[in-house]
N, C-alpha and C positions, 0 to 999 in steps of 0.2 A: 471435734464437734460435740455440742452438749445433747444430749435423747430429747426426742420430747416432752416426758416428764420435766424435768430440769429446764426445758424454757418453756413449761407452761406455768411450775410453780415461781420463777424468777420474773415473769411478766406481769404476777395476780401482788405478787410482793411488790414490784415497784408500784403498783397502783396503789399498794397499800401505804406506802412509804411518800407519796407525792404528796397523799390528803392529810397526812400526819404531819404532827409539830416538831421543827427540830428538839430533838433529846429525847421523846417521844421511845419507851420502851419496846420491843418487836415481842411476841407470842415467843412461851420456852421453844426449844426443838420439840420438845415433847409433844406440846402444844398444836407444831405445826406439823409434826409425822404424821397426826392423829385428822388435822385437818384436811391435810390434803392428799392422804392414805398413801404416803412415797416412803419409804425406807431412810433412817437415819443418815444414811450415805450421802444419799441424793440429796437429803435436806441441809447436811452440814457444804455438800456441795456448791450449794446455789446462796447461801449465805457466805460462801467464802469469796464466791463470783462477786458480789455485791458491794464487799468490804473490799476490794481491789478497785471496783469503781468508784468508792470513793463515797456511794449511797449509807454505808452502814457502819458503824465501829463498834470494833466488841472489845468488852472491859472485864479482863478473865475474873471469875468469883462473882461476879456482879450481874450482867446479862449485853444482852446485845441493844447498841442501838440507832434512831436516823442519826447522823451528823448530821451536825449544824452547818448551816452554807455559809462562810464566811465572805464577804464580798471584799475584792482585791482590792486597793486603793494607795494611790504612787504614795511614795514615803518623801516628806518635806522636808529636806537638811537645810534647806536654803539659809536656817538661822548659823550654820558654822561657817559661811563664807566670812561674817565678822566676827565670830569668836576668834580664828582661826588669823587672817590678817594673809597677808602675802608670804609665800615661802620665801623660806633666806635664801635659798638656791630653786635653781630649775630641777622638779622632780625629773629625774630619767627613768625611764623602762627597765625594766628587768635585763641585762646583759643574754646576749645568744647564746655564751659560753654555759649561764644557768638552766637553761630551756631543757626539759625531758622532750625526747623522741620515740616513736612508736620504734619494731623492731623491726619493720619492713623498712625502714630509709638507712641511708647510707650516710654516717654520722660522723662529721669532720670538723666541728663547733665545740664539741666540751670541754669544761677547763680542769675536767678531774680524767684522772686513768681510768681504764674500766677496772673491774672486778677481776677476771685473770690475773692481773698485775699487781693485787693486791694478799698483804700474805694473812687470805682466808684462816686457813686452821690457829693462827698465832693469835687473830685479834680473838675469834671465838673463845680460845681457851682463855686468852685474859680476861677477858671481859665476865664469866664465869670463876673466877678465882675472885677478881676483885670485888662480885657481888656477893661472897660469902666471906669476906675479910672485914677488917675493920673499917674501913675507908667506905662501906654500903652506909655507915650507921652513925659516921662522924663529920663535923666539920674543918674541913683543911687550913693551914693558914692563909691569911690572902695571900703572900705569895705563892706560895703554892706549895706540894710536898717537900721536904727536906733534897729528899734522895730524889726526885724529879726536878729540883733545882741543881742539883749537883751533876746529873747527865749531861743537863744542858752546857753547864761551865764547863766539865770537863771533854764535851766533843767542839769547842773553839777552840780552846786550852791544848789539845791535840795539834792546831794549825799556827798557835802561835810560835814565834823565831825566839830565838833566845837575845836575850838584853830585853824583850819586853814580858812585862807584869803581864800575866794570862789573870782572866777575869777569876772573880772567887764564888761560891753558888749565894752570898746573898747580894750580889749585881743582878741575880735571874729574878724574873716578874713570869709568873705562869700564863698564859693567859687563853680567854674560850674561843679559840683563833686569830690568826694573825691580822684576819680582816678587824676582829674588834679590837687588835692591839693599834692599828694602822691610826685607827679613830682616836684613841687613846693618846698617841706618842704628837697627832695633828693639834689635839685639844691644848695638850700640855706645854709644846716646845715652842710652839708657832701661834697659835690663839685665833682671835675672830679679824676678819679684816686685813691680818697681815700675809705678807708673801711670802710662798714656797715655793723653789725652785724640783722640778719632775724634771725628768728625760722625757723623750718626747720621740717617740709612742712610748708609753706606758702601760702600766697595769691599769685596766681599766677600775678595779675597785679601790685604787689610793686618788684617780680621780673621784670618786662618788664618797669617800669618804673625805676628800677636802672639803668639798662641795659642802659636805651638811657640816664638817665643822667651821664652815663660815671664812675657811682662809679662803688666801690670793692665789691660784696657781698661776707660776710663769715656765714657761719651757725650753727646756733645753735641747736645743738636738742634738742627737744620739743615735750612731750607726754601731756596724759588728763589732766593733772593738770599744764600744763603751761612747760617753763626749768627750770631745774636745776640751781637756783641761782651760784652755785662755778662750774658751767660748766661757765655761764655766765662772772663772773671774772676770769679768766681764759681767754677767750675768747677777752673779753677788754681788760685783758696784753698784749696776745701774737699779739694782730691786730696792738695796737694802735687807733681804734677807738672808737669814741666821740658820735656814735649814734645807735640806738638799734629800732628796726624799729620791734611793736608785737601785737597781737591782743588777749588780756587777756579776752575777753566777744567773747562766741562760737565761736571759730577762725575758719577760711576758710580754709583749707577743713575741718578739725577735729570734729570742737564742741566744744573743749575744751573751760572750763572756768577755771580760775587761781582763787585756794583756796585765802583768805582775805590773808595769810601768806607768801605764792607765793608773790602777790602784793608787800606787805611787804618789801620781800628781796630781788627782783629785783629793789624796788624804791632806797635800801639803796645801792644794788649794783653802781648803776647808777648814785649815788649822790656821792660814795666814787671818782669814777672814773669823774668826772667835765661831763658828759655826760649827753647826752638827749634819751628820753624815747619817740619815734613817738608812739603812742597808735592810734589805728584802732579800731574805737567801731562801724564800719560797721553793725551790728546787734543789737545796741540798742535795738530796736522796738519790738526784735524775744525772748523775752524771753518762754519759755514755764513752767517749773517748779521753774525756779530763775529767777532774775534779774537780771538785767548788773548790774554790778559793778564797776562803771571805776575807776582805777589808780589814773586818775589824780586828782579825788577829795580829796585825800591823800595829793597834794605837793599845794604848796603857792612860792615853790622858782627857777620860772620855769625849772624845770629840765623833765617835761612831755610838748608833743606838743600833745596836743589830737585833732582827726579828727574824729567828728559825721554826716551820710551821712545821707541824708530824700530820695534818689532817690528810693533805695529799698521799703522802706517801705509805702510811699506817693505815686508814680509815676515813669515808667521809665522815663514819659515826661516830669518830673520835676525835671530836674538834677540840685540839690539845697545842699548845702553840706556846713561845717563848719569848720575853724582850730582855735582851740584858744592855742593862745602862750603867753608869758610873754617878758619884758624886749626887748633887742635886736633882740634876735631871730623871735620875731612879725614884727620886722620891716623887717629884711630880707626876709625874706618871702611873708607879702605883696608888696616890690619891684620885689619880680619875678613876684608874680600876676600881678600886674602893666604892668609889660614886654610883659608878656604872653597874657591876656585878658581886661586889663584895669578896666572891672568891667563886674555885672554879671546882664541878666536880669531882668531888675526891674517887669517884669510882674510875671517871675518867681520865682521870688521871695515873691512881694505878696500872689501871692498865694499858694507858700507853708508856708508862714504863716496865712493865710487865713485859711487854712485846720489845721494845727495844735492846730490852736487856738480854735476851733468850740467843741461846749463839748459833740457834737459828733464822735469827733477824739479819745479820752476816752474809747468810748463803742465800737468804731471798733479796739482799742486793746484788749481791752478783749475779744473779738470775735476771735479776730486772734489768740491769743495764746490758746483757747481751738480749733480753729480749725488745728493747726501746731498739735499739743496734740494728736491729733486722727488719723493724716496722718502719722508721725514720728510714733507711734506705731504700725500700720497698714504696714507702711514698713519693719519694724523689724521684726514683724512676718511672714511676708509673709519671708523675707531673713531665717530668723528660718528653716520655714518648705519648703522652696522650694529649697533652697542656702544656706544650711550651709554651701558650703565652703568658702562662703563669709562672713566673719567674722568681725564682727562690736563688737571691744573690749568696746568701748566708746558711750553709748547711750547719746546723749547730752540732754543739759536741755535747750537748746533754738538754734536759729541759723535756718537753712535751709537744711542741709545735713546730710548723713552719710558717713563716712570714714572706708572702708571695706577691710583688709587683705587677698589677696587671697591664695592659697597654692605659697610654696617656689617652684622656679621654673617657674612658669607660665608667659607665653608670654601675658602681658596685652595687645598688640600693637593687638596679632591675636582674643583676649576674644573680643576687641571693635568690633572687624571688623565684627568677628561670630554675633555678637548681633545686632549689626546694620543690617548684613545682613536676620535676623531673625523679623526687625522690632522694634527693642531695640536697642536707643539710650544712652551710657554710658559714664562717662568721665575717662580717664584713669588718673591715680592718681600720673605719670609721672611732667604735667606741673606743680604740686603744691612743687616742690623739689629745691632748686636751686643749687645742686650739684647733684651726683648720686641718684637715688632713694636708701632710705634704705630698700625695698622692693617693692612685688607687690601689689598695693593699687589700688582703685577705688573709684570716690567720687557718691554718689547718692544723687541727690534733691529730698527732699518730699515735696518741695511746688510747681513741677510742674502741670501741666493738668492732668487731669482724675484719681483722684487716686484709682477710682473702677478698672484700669487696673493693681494695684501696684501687684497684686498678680500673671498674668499674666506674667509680668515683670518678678517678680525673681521666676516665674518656667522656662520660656525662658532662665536665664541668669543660674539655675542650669544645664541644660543640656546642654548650649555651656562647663558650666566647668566640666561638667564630660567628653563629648568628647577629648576636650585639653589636659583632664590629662589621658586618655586613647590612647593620638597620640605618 
């Protein structure tokens, strides 16, 4: 509460302040101590009151004074509906997966690890070298660093069999995330108009990045062990397309990993057909009971465009990601690069090679996959016994989520809203489809925050679904 003094001299100033002109100069302090016999304090007080409400502004060096009233009035875009024209795709919403949550909710939607699982001290220090090395002060090549192109070949190169050519580091394209390589490899291999075959459910950001680049998606369905190879040819007949865009190591949303034989028959599918194989090994890093397995250490004759991302598993701050292509298609693709970003921070670059390279990056894998080990099982059970109607056909052997069958029938749109409204964040298993959903699914992270809460969770999320199926 302000003394009397102080709302009598703030009561004789707004009077003063109403009869005045905006811009209108106000009396020194000096001026008004002496006027209204109050002590500096008090005076700088009641002008401070003043300037919060919005009556006065002070312009240090210069003096205090009225603001001007600026009167609101709606802003008229209306002329960029025709600048503008029709979008070439349906904007979509931001993804659930993207959404910040307060720290009071129970967070089962994210598409990144939390921080725990992140190895804190390693990026810190790189990122701190690399801003006092060369790379703060230069520019990189558009491919990218030498020796960060060479990481990249040599951890395929690692998985490839012998009798095939292991890629060489200038097959490797750097690029500022796998999301903006996604866009990049869509632009260049497939084009506006034409068709691209996806798995189905998918990542939901190779659908929103078809989307803007103007291709066709057509879908493939795709259960725990990958598609159906002679779905897949089938598929390439009836399209006509040239490019197959899948995530054979724990795919987004599922888990799936594609048996050695799956690999197999979709690589021969794909080479019958003159067609290229986009591979998403988005989860390298996430193995928990297997390993990635990538595709592309199988082909030598570019018919695989593989995309390995470090943002996940190194930093979100470190959006550092890789395409390695062969022949032509390497060039087209780094010309969109080119187009699009030119090339990619050299600091961040360093230092995600800086961190990978540390042979401490090693033991923080092996850390993370016994700690994914015990959250993923800990969510399971808890879904067990709190949520069995939420049915997790597929327990995955690496990756980030689980992919949960609700009963037939179920409004997954009103299960979020209940859950959210209960304090449980969930993602509805809607945006991972790029046609109809073939049911009602829901995806769950188990590398989000707190997962002493996971059991909480799905008692919360059992009893929004017995309500639903009770309405």
């Amino acid at each position: 509460m302000y003394n009397d003094s102080t709302s009598r001299i703030a009561a004789q100033l707004r009077e003063w302040i109403a009869d005045a002109a905006p811009g209108a100069r106000l009396p020194s302090t000096r001026t008004l101590v002496a006027e209204y016999q109050a002590s500096p304090v008090t005076v700088q007080k009641v002008l401070r009151m003043l300037d919060a409400q919005g009556l006065i502004e002070s312009r240090p060096g210069v003096g205090t004074f009225v603001r001007a009233v600026r009167t609101a009035r709606p802003a008229d875009y209306g002329w960029q509906t025709s600048a503008l024209g029709s979008p070439r795709a349906p904007l979509r919403p931001v993804s659930t997966a993207m959404r910040s949550a307060p720290n009071d909710v129970i967070a089962f939607h994210s598409g990144y690890p939390e921080r725990e699982l992140l190895p804190e001290r390693l990026v810190r220090a790189a990122l701190t070298r690399a801003a006092r090395g060369e790379a703060a002060l230069s520019r990189p090549p558009a491919a990218g660093l030498p020796e960060l192109q060479s990481w990249f070949a040599h951890e395929l190169r690692t998985s490839t069999p012998a009798g095939v050519t292991p890629p060489t580091p200038s097959d490797v394209i750097v690029l500022p995330g796998s999301q903006s390589g996604l866009s990049s490899v869509f632009r260049a291999l497939v084009g506006s108009g034409q068709p691209l075959l996806v798995e189905s459910p998918t990542y939901w950001g190779a659908i929103l990045a078809a989307a803007q680049a103007g291709v066709r998606v057509v879908p493939v369905p795709s259960g725990p062990e990958g598609p159906d190879p002679q779905e897949l040819a089938r598929a390439f007949e009836e399209s006509g397309a040239r490019v197959f865009y899948a995530q054979p190591n724990y795919a987004n949303p599922t888990g799936a990993q594609w048996p050695a034989r799956v690999g197999e028959q979709v690589l021969e599918v794909v080479r019958a057909y003159g067609a290229f194989l986009v591979e998403d090994d988005w989860a390298h890093d996430f193995g928990i009971t297997t390993d990635a397995a990538p595709v592309a250490a199988r082909d030598d004759s570019g018919h695989v465009v593989y995309l390995r991302s470090l943002t996940k598993s190194v930093s979100p701050g470190i959006r550092v990601a890789a395409v390695i292509a062969r022949g032509p298609a390497r060039d087209r693709i780094l010309a969109e690069r080119g187009a699009e970003s030119m090339y990619v921070s050299g600091v961040l670059q360093a230092a995600a090679l800086d961190v990978v390279t540390q042979p401490a990056w090693q033991t923080h894998l092996r850390g993370l996959r016994h700690q994914l080990l015990v959250r993923r099982d800990l969510l399971v059970s808890s879904l067990r016994e709190y949520a069995p109607q939420a049915h997790v056909e597929h327990v995955p052997t690496g990756g980030l989520n689980l992919w949960a069958r609700l009963p037939d029938g179920t409004d997954v749109d009103q299960v979020v809203r209940d859950c959210e409204g209960a304090g449980v964040i969930i993602a509805a298993g809607t945006e991972w489809f790029p046609a109809e959903p073939a049911g009602p699914y829901i995806r769950l992270n188990y590398a989000g925050p707190n997962p002493g809460a996971f059991r909480e969770g799905a008692r919360i999320l059992g009893k929004v679904l017995d309500r639903t199926a009770g309405r």
